[in-house]
C-alpha positions in Angstrom: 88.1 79.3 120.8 90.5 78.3 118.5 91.0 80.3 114.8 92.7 78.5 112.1 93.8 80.3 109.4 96.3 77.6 107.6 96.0 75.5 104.7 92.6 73.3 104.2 95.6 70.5 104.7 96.1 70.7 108.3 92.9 71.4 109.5 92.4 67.6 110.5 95.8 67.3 111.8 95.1 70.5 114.0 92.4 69.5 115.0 93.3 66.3 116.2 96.1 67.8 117.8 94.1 69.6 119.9 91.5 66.8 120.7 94.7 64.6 121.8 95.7 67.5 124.4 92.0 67.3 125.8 91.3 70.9 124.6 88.4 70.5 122.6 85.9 69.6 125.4 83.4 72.8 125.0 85.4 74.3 122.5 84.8 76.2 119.2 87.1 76.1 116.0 86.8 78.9 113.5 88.5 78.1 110.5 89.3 80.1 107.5 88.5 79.9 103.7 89.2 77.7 101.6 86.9 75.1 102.7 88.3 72.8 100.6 89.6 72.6 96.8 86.3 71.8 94.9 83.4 69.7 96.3 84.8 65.9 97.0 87.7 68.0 99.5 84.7 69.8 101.1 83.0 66.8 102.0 86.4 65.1 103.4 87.5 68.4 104.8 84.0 67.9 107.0 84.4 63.9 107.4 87.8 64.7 109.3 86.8 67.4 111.4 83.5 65.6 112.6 85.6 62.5 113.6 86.9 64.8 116.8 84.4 67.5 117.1 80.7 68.2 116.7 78.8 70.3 114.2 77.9 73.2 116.0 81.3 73.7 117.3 82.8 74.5 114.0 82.6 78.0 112.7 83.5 78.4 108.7 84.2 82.2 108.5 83.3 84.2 105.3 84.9 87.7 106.1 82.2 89.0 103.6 79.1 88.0 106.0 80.5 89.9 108.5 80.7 93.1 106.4 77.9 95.2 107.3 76.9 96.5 104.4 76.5 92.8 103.0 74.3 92.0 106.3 72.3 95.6 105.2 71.3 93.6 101.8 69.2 92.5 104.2 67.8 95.0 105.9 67.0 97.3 102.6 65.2 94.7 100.5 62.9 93.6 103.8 62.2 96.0 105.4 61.7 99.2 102.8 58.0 98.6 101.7 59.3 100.5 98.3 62.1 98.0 97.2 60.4 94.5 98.3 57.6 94.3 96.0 59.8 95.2 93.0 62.0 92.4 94.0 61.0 89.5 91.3 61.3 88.8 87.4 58.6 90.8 87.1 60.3 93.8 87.5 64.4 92.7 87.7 66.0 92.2 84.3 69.4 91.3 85.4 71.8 91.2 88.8 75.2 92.0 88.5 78.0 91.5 91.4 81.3 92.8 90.7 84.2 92.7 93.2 87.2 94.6 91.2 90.8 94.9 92.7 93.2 97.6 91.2 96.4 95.4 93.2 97.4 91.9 92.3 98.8 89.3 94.0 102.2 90.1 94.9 103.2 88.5 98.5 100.3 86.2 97.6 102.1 84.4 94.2 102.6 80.9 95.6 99.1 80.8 97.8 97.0 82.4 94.7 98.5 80.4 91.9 97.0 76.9 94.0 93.6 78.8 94.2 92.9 81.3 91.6 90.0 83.2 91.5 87.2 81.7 91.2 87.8 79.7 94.3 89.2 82.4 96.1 86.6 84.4 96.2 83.6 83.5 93.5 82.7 80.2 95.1 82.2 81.6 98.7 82.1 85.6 98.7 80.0 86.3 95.6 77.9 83.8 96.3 77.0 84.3 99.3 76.1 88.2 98.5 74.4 86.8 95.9 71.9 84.3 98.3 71.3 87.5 100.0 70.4 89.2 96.9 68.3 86.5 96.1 66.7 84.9 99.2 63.1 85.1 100.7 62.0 86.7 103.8 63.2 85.3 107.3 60.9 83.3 108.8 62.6 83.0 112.4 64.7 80.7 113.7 68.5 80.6 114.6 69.0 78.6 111.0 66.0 81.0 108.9 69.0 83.0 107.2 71.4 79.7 106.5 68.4 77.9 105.3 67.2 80.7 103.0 70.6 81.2 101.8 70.4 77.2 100.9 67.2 77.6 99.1 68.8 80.2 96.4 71.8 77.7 96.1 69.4 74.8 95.3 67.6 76.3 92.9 70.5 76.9 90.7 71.6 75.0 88.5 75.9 74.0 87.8 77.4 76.9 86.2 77.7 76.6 82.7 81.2 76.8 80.7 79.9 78.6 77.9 78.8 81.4 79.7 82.3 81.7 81.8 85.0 83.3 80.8 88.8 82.9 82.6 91.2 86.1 82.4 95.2 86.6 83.3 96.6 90.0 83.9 99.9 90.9 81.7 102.6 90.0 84.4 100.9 87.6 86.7 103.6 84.8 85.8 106.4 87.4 87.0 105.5 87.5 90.4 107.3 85.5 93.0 105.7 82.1 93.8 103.6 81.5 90.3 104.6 78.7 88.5 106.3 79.2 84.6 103.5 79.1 82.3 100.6 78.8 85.0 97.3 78.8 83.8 95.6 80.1 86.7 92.7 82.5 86.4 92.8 86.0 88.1 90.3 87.2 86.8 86.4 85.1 86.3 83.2 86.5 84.8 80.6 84.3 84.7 76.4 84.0 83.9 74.4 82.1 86.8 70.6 81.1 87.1 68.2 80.5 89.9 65.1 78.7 89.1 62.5 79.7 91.1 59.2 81.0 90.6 61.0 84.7 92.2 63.8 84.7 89.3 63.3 82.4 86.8 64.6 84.1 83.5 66.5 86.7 85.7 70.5 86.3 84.3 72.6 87.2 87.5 76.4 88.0 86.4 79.8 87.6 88.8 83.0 88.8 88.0 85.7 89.4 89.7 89.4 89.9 89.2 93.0 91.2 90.4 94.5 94.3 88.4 91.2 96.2 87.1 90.5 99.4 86.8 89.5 100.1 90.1 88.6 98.8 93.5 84.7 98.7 94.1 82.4 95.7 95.1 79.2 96.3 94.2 75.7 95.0 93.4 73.9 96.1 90.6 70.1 95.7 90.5 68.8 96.8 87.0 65.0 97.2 86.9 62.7 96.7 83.4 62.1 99.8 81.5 59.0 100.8 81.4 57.2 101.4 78.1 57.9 104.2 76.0 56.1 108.3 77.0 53.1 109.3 74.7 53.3 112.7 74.3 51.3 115.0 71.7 54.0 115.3 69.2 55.2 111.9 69.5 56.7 109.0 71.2 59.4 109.3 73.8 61.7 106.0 74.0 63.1 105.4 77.2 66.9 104.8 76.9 67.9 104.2 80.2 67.2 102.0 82.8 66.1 102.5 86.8 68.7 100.5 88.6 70.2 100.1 92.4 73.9 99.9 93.7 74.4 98.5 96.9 78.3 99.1 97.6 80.0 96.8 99.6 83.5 97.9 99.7 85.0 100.6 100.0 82.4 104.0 100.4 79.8 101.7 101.7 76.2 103.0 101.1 73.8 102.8 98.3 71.8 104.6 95.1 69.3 104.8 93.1 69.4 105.8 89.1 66.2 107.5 88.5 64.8 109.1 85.0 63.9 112.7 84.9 63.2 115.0 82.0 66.8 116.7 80.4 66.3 120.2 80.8 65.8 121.8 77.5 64.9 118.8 75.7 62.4 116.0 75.0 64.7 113.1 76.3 65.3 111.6 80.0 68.6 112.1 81.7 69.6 109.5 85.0 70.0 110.9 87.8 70.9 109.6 91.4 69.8 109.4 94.8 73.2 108.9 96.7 73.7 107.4 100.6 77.0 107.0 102.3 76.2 104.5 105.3 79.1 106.1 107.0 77.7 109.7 106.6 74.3 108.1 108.0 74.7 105.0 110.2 78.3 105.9 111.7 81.4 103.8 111.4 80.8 100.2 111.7 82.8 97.3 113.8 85.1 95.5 110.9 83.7 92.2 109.8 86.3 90.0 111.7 85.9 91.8 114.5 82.0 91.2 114.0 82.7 87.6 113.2 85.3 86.4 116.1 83.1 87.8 118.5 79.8 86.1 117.4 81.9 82.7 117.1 83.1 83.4 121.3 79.3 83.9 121.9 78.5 81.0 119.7 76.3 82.9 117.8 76.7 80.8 114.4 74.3 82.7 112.1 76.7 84.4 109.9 79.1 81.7 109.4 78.2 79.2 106.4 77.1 75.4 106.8 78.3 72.5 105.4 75.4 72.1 103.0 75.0 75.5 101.9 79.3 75.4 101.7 78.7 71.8 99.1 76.1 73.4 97.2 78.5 76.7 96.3 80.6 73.9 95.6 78.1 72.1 93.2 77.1 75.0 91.3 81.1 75.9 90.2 82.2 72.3 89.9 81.8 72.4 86.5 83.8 75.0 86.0 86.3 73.6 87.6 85.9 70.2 85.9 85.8 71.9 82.2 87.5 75.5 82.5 87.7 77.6 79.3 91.6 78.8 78.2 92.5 81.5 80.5 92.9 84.7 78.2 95.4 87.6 78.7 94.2 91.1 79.5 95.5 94.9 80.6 96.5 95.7 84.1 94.2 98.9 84.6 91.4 97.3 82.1 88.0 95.6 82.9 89.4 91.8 81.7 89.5 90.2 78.7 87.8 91.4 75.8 85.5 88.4 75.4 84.3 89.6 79.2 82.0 92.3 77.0 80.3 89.3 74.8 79.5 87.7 78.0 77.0 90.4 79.0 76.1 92.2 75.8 72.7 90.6 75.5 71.5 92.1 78.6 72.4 95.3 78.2 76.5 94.9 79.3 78.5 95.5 82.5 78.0 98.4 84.5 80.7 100.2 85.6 80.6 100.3 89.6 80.9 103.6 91.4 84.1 105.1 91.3 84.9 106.0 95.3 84.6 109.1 96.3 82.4 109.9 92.9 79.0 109.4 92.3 77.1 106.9 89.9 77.7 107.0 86.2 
């Protein structure tokens, strides 16, 4: 097995090298992120590679598919009677994935400011927790999660500029290896939709960014409320929402926001069931050491495919083709301030879980 973690750029030229020496015969090639610059340099990246190896000897490794608490996505939504049922636009008013960095890029100034962040890790981490989120039951086979995860991606349709909005920490252009002036994005909120019969009308939100206020990736599931409590004397409105945190990052685990009466009052008050996965499930293999061993097994089933790789591709291409004016903001904030309008008509962001502190 051979792992390639060098620029897109020479992963023809490596290959080939390698075919040349006769040491591709039988072999596997896991090769890292980015696979490619937008969707054309995919679709070459791939044209080159198959000239001197097959398919199914190239592994494309998404770090974030060999988390485990991404692969327990999974696991909680199919097999939990309780959750799967609720799992539509019947009962889902909006998704929200949010992978927030405290650090910036320092040591990373001349690789990041080529990438920026929606391709860095939008196109392929986000998305891919988001196919999860979004997917429909298994239905066997060593390609039943690739091809679900292909079936979210083609039901959505190419981002939409309006609804993205491009953010720069204060200080990004000081850092060592970032072009005077650059105009790259570290910071990308956007507004996606899948049109399916599961979650049409469903807005699922992504944003992600260097310098925030904290480091957390988390999903955010936030059920309908239900109608309002008729009580003798009078109407009890329901100003909260039953939601669902799956945390990916950092204090792994899980929780649910439940409404219970406030003590002393007419009102509801959220409260939270909590789980650490570490407390409960024990410490789990890291996800490259998940991933390189599946890929020296030749087990391919976390790794991406081409096609589900072009249609990530596809769906932030025009982003990429028309990008909004990237807009200052804070170190230690949540982005710029037009982040907020991007989200206010269903209901605005929700703060992800503080590690080490339970649910707000």
């Amino acid at each position: 097995m051979f792992y390639l973690e060098t620029p897109p750029s020479l992963f023809g030229s490596v290959v080939r090298g390698l075919a040349e020496a006769d040491l591709t015969d039988g072999a596997r090639v896991v090769i890292e992120k980015p696979f490619g610059h937008d969707l054309a340099s995919a679709r070459e990246l791939n044209r080159e590679l198959l000239e001197v190896i097959g398919e199914d000897q190239i592994f494309r490794i998404d770090h974030f598919l060999g988390k485990e608490p991404v692969q327990d996505i999974v696991y909680l939504r199919f097999a939990n009677e309780m959750f799967e049922p609720l799992w539509n636009r019947d009962h889902i008013e909006s998704v929200q994935i949010t992978m927030a960095e405290r650090f910036g890029v320092e040591g990373r100034g001349r690789f990041y400011d080529e990438v920026g962040c929606l391709r860095d890790v939008v196109q392929n981490h986000l998305l891919q927790v988001l196919a999860l989120v979004a997917m429909e039951p298994l239905s066997g086979g060593s390609e039943a999660l690739a091809d679900r995860r292909l079936d979210v991606f083609r039901a959505m349709p190419g981002a939409d500029p309006a609804h993205y909005v491009r953010g720069q920490y204060e200080g990004y252009q000081e850092v060592d290896g970032v072009a005077p002036g650059s105009t790259t994005e570290t910071f990308a909120a956007l507004r996606l939709k899948i049109e399916n019969w599961r979650w049409a009308g469903v807005p699922f939100y992504l944003r992600a960014g260097k310098k925030l206020a904290m480091t957390a990736t988390e999903v955010d599931i936030r059920f309908r409320s239900p109608p309002a409590i008729m009580l003798g004397d009078g109407v009890r409105a329901l100003r909260h929402h039953n939601h669902m945190k799956l945390r990916i990052g950092e204090d792994a685990g899980a929780s649910i926001g439940l409404l219970l009466k406030k003590p002393g009052a007419p009102a509801t008050q959220s409260v939270h069931l909590d789980l650490s996965f570490d407390e409960q499930l024990g410490e789990a293999p890291g996800p490259y050491e998940r991933l390189l061993k599946d890929a020296l097994v030749g087990d391919g089933t976390l790794f991406p495919r081409q096609d589900v790789i072009e249609e990530t591709w596809r769906i932030v291409q025009p982003l990429l083709d028309d990008p909004p004016p990237v807009e200052p903001y804070a170190p230690g904030s949540w982005g710029p301030a037009s982040c907020e309008e991007l989200a206010a008509g269903d209901g605005g962001w929700i703060a992800p879980r503080e590690p080490g502190r339970l649910s707000a």
